[in-house]
C-alpha positions as CSV (number, residue, x, y, z in Angstrom):
1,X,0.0,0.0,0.0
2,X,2.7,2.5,0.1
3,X,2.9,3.2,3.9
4,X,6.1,2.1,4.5
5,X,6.7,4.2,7.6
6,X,3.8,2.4,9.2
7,X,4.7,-1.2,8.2
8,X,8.3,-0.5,10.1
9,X,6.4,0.5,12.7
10,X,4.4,-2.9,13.0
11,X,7.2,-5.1,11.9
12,X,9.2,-3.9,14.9
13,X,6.8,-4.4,17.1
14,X,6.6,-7.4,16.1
15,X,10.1,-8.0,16.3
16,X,9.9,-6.6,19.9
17,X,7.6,-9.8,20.9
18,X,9.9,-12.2,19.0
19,X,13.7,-10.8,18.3
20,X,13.9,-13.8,16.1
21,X,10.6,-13.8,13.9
22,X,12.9,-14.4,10.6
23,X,9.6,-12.2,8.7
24,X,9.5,-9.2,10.2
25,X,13.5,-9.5,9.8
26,X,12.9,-9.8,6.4
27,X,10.3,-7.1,6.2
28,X,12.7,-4.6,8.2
29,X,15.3,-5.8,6.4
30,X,13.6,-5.0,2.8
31,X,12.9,-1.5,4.1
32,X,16.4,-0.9,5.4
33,X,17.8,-2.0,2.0
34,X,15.6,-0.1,-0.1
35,X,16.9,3.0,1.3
36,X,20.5,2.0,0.9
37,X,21.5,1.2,4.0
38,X,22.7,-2.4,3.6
39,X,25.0,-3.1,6.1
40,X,21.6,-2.3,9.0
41,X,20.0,-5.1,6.3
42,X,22.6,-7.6,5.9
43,X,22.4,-7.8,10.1
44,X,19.0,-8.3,10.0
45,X,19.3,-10.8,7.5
46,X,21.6,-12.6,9.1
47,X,20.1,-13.2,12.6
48,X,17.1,-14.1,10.0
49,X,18.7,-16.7,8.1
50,X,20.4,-18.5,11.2
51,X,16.4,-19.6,12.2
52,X,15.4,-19.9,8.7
53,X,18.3,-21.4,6.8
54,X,16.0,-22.3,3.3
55,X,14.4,-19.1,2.8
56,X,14.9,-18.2,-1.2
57,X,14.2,-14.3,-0.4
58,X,16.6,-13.8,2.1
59,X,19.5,-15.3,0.3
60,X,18.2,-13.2,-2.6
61,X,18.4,-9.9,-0.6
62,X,21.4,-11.2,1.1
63,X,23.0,-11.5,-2.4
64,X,21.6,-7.8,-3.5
65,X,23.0,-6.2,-0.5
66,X,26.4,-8.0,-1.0
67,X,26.2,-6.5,-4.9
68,X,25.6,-3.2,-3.6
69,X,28.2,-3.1,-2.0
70,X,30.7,-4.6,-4.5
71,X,31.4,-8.0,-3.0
72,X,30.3,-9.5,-6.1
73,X,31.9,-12.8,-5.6
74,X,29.5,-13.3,-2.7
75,X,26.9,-12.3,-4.2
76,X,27.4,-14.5,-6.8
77,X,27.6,-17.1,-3.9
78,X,24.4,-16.4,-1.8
79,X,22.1,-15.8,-5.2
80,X,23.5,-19.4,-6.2
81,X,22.6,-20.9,-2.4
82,X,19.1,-19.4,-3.3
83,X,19.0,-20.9,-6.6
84,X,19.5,-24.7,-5.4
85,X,16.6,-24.1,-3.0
86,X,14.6,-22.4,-5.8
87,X,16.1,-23.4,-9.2
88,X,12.7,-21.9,-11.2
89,X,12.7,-18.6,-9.5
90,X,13.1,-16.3,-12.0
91,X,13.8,-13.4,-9.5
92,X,17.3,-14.8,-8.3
93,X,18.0,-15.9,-12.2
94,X,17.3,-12.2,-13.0
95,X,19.4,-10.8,-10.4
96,X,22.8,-13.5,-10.6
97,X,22.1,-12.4,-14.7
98,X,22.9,-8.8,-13.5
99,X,25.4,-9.7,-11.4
100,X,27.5,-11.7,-13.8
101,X,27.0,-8.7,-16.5
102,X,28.7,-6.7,-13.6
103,X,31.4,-8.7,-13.2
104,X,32.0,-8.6,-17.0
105,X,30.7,-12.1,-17.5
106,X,28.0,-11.4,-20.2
107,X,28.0,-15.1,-21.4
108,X,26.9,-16.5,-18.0
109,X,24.7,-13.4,-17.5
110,X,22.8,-14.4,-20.9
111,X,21.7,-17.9,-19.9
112,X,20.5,-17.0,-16.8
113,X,18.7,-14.2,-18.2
114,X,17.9,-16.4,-20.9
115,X,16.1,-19.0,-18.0
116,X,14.1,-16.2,-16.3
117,X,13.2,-14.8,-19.8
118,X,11.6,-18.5,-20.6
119,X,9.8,-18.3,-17.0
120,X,8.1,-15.0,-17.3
121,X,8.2,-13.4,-20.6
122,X,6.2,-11.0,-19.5
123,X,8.2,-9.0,-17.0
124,X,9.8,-6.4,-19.3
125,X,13.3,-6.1,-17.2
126,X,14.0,-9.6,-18.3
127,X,14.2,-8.7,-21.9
128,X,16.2,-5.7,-20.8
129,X,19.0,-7.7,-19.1
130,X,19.0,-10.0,-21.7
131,X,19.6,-7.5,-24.3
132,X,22.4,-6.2,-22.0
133,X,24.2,-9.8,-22.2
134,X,23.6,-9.9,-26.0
135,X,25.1,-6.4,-26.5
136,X,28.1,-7.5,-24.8
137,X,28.3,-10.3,-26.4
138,X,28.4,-8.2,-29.6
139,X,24.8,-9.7,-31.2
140,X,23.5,-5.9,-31.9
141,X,21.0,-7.0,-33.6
142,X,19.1,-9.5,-31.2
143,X,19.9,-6.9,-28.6
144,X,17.9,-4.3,-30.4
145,X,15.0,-7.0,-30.8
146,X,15.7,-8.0,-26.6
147,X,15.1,-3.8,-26.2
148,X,11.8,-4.1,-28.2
149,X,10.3,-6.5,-26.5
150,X,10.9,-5.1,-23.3
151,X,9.3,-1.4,-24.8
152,X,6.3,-3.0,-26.4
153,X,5.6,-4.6,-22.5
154,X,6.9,-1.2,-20.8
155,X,6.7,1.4,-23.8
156,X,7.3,4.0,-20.8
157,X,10.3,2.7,-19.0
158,X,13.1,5.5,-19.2
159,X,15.9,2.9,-18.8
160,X,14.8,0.3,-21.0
161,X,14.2,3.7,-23.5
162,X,17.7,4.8,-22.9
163,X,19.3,1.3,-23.5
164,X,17.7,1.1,-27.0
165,X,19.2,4.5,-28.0
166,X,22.7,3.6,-27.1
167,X,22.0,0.4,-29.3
168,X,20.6,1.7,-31.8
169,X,23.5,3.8,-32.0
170,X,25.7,1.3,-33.0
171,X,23.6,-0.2,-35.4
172,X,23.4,3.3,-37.2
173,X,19.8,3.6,-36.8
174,X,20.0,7.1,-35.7
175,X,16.8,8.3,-36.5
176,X,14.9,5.7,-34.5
177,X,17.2,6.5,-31.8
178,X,16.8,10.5,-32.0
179,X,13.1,9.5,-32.0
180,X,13.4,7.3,-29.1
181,X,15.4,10.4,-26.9
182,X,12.3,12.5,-27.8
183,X,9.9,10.2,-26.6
184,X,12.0,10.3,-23.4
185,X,12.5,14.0,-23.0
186,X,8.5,14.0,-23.0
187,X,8.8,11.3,-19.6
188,X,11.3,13.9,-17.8
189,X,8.5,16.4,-18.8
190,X,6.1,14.0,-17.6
191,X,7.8,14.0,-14.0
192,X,8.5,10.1,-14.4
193,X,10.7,9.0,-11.9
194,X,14.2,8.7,-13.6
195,X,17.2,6.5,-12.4
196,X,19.9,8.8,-11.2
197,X,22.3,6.7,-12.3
198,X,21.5,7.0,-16.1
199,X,21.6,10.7,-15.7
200,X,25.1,11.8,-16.7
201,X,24.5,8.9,-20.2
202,X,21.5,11.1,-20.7
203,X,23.4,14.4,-20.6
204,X,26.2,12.7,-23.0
205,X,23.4,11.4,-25.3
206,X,21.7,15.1,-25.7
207,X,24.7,16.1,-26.6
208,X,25.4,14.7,-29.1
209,X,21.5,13.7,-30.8
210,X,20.3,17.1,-30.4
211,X,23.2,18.6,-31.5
212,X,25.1,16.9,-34.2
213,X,22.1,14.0,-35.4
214,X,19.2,17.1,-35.2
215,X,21.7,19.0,-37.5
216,X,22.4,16.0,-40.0
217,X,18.9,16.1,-40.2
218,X,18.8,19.8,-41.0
219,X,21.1,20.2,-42.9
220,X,20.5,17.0,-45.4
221,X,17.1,18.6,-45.9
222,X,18.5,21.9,-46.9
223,X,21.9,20.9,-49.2
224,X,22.0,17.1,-49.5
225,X,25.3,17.8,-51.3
226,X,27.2,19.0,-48.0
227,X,28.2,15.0,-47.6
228,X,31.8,16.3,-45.7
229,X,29.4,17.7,-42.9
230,X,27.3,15.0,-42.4
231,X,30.3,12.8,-42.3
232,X,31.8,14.9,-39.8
233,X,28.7,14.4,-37.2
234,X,28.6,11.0,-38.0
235,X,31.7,10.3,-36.7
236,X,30.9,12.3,-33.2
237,X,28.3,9.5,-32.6
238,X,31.0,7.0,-33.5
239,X,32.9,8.5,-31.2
240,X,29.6,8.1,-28.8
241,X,29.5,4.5,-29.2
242,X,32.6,3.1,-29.0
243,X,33.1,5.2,-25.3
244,X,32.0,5.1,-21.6
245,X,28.1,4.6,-23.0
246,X,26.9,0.7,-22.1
247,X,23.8,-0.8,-21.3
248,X,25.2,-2.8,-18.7
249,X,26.3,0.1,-17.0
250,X,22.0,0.9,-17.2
251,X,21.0,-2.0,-16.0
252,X,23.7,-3.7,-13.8
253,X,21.5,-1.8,-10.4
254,X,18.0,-2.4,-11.0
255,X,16.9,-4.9,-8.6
């Protein structure tokens, strides 16, 4: 419902009756990590997991605390102890996918993303991660398709939005990606929430589509003989491409 200040409230006096009620740990626990402060979390957890050894969510949280903070290795290690008690749950499939693209491991990352694709193809971040492995993998192409599917189940999604432009960048297809950046400027408009984290690719990515591929544009329609210009702003979003923009770096911290 929302109110999380009131379920903290009732989960700790719950945990006042019972210190070791491994739900309301959980519950705290969930609360405390989704406002960052993981090492509070990862101590409830913990006292949690010691009375309920075979819960698949705490490991899971366990895990995303532990990537938080950089230990990928265990993370790796707690999502896979969820996994042997869970092996069809496409949430810790999703989330050892985004570790292992992390980590630089985009073929591992694409067959687990691959599983929890196969188990819900409905949930649009699925696609997105997925498309994140194959762009790393350098399949462009079925990465642009992976990016589709996830906008035609979230067409609204900023990050799933922003991952397509940079893709569609290196396919060339920099009309559909100019197009795309519009469509996203209208969200930022629109007051949807936006990802800090993709921010400073957003900034780099006006800069160069409403500058140098709005200008292409321009000026193709006015002299389509000026072909040293448009060269000349085609290599800027060459130059785009092959830098510090990645979809992995988009998607490696949604949980």
């Amino acid at each position: 419902m929302g109110q999380t200040q009131h379920a903290f409230e009732r989960l700790s006096s719950a945990l006042a009756l019972d210190p070791t009620c491994a739900k309301a740990l959980l519950g705290i626990g969930c609360i405390t990590q989704s406002h960052e402060e993981h090492d509070v979390a990862l101590t409830k957890y913990k006292v949690a997991v010691s009375h309920e050894p075979y819960s698949v969510a705490l490991w899971n949280n366990i895990g995303m605390c532990f990537h938080s903070k950089q230990k990928h290795v265990a993370a790796i290690s707690c999502l896979k102890r969820a996994l042997w008690i869970s092996p069809t749950n496409w949430r810790v499939l999703f989330n050892l996918g985004l570790v292992h693209l992390a980590t630089y491991q985009p073929a591992s990352a694409f067959n687990f993303l691959c599983a929890a694709v196969n188990l819900r193809p409905e949930v649009p971040l699925s696609f997105t991660g997925l498309g994140c492995a194959l762009f790393e993998l350098n399949d462009i192409e079925n990465a642009d398709r992976a990016f589709k599917q996830a906008l035609i189940l979230a067409p609204d999604d900023p990050l799933i939005i922003i991952n397509d432009i940079v893709c569609l960048l290196h396919i060339k297809r920099k009309d559909l990606a100019l197009e795309l950046f519009r469509k996203f400027n209208t969200l930022l408009q629109e007051n949807i929430p936006i990802s800090k984290e993709i921010m400073p690719i957003v900034s780099k990515l006006s800069t160069e589509l409403e500058g140098s591929v709005s200008e292409i544009s321009h000026e193709s329609e006015e002299n389509n003989n000026d072909q040293e210009s448009v060269s000349e702003n085609t290599a800027k979003i060459d130059e785009l491409t092959e830098g510090d923009i990645s979809p992995r770096e988009l998607a490696s911290d949604e949980v």
